[in-house]
Backbone as CSV, one residue per row, in Angstrom:
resi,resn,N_x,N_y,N_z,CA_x,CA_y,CA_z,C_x,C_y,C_z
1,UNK,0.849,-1.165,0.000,0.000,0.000,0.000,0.903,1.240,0.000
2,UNK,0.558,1.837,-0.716,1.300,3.108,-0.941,0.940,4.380,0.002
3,UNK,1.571,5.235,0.700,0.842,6.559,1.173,1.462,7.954,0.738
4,UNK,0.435,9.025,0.988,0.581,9.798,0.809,0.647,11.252,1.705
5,UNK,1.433,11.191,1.831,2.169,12.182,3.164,2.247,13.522,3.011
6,UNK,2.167,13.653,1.294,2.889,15.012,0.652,1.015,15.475,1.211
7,UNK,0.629,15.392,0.483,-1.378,16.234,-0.024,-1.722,16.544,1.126
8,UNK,-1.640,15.818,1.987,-1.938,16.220,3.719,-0.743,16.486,4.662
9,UNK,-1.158,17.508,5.067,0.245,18.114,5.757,0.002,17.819,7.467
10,UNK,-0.923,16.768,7.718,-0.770,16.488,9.184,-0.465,15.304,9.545
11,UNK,0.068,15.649,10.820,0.932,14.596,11.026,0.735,14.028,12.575
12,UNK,0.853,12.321,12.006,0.024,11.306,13.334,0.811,12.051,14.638
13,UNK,-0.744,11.646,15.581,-0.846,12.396,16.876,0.771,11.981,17.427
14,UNK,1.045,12.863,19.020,1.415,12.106,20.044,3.160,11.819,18.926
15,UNK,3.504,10.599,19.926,4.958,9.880,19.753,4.840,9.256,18.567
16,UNK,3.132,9.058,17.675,3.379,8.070,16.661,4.340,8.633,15.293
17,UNK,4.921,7.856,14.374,5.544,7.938,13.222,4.765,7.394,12.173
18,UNK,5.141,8.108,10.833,4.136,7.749,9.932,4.949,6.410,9.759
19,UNK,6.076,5.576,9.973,5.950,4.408,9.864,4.924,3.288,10.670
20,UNK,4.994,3.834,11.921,3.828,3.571,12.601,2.694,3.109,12.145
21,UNK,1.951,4.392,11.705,0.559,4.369,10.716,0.608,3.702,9.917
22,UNK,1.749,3.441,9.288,2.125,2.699,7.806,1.628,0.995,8.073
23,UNK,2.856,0.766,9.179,2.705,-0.839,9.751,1.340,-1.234,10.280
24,UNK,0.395,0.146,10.998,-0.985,-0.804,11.771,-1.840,-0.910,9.879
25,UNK,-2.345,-0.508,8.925,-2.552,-1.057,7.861,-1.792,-2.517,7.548
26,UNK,-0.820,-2.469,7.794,-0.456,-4.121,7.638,-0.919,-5.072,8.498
27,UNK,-1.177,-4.632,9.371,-1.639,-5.806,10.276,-2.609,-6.655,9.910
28,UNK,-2.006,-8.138,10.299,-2.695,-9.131,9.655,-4.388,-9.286,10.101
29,UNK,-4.902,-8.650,11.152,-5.827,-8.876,11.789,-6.851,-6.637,11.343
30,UNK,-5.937,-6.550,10.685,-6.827,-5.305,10.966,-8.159,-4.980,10.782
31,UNK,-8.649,-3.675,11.457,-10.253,-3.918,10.715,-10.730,-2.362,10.393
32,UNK,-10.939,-2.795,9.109,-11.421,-1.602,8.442,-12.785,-1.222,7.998
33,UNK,-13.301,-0.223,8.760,-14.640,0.559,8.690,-14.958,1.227,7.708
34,UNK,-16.385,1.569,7.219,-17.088,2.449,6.298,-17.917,3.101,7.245
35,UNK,-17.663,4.653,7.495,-18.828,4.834,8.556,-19.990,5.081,8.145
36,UNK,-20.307,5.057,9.050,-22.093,4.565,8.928,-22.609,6.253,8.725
37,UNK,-21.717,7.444,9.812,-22.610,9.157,9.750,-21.959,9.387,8.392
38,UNK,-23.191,9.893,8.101,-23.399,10.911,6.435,-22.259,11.721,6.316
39,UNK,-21.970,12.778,7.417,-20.417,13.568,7.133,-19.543,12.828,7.077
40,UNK,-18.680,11.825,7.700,-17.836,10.791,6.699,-17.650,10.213,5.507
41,UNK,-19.329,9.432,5.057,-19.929,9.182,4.185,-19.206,9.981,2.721
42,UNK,-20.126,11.189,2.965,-20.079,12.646,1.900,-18.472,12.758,1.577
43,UNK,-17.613,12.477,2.918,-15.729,12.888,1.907,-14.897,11.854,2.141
44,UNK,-16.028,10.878,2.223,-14.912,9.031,1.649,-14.289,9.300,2.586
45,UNK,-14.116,9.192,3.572,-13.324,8.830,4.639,-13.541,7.431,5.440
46,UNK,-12.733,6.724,5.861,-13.002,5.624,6.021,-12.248,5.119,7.682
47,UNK,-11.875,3.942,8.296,-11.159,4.101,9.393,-10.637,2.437,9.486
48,UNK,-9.501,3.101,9.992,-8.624,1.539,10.403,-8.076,1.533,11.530
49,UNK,-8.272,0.503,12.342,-7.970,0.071,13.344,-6.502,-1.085,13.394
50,UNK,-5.396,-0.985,13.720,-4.682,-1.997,13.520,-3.309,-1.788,14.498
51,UNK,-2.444,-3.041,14.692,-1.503,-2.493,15.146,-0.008,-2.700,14.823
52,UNK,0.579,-2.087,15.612,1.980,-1.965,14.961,3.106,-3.144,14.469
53,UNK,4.418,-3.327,13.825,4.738,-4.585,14.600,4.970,-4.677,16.137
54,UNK,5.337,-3.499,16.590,5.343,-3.544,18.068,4.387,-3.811,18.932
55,UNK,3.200,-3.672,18.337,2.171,-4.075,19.668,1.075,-2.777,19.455
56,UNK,1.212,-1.854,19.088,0.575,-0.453,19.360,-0.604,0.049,18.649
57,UNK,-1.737,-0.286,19.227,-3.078,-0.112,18.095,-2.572,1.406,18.273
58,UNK,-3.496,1.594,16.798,-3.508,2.613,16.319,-4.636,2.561,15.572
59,UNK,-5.432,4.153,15.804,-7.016,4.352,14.804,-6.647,5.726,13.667
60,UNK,-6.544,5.407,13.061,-6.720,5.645,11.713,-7.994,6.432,11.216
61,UNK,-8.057,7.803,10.513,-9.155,8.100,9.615,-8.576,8.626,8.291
62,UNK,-9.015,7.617,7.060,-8.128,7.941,5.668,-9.106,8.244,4.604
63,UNK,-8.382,8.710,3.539,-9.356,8.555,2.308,-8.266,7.840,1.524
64,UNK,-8.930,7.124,0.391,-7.871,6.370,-0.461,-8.638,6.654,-1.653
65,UNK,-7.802,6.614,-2.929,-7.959,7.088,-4.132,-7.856,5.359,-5.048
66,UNK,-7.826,4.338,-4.069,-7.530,3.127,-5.032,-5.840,2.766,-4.878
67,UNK,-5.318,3.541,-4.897,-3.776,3.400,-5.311,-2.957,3.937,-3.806
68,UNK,-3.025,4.783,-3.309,-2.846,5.456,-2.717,-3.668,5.814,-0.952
69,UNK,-2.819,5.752,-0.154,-3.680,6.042,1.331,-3.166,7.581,1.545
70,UNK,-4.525,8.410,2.045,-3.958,9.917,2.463,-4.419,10.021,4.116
71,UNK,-4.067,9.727,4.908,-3.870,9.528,6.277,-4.395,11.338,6.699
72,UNK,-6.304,11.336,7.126,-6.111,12.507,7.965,-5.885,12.834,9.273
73,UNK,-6.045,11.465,9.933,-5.936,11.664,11.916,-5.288,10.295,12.100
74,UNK,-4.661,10.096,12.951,-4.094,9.038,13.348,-3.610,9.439,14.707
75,UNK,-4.212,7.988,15.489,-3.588,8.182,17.471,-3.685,6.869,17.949
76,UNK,-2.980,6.540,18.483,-3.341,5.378,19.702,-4.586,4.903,20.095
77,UNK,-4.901,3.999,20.079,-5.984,3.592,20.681,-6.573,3.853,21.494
78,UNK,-7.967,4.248,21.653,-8.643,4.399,23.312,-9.298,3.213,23.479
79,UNK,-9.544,3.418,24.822,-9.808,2.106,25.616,-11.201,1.242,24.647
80,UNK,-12.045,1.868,24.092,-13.305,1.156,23.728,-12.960,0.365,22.348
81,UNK,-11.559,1.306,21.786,-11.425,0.648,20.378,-10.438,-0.712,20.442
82,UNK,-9.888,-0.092,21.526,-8.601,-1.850,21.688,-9.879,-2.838,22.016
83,UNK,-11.331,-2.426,23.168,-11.878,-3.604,23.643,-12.925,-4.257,21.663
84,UNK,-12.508,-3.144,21.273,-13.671,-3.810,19.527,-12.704,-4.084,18.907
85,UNK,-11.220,-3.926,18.500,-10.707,-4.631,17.974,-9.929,-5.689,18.390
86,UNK,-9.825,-6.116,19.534,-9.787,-7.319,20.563,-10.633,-7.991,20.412
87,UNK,-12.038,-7.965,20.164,-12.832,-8.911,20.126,-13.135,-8.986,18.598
88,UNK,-12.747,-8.264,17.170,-13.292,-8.693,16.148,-11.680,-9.595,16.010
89,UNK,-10.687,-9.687,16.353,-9.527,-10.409,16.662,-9.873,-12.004,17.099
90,UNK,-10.685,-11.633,18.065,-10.846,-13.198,18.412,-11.951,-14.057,17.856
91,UNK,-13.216,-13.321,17.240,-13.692,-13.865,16.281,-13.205,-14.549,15.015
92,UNK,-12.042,-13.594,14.839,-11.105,-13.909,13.547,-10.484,-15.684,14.138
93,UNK,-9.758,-15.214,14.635,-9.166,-16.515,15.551,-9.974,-18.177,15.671
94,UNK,-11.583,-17.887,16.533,-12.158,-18.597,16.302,-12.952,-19.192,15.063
95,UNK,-12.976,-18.862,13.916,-13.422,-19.459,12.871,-13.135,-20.114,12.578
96,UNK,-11.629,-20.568,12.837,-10.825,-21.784,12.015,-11.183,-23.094,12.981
């Protein structure tokens, strides 16, 4: 996945690095949202939840063009999103 760092000039919250942001998209378990409110909706924005190789969820709000990720917010996890992507994790887990 390719990103795009240049078009948006902000930059992930806090201690994170856009390698950071880069790696929770790789994560093998990640989970990626379409939101459901109309103002998201209306400017394709979308959200990923995933974490680092180190360990470090990270939430994500992007738009992607197909080719390309343009990263507008990115931070650490809060407590409600580690407990939803902890559990769509172990659903994953249990299927097999």
């Amino acid at each position: 996945m390719d990103f795009d760092w240049v078009s948006h000039q902000k930059k992930p919250e806090g201690s994170l690095s856009q390698r950071d942001v880069e790696e929770s998209f790789d994560d093998p378990f990640v989970v990626r949202l379409l939101p459901d409110a109309q103002r998201f909706a209306d400017q394709a924005r979308y959200f990923n939840l995933g974490r680092t190789a180190g360990g470090q969820g990270i939430f994500t709000v992007y738009r992607t063009n197909g080719k390309q990720v343009q990263v507008i917010f990115a931070r650490p996890f809060e407590p409600e999103e580690r407990f939803f992507y902890e559990r769509q994790q172990a659903k994953l887990l249990n299927q097999g």
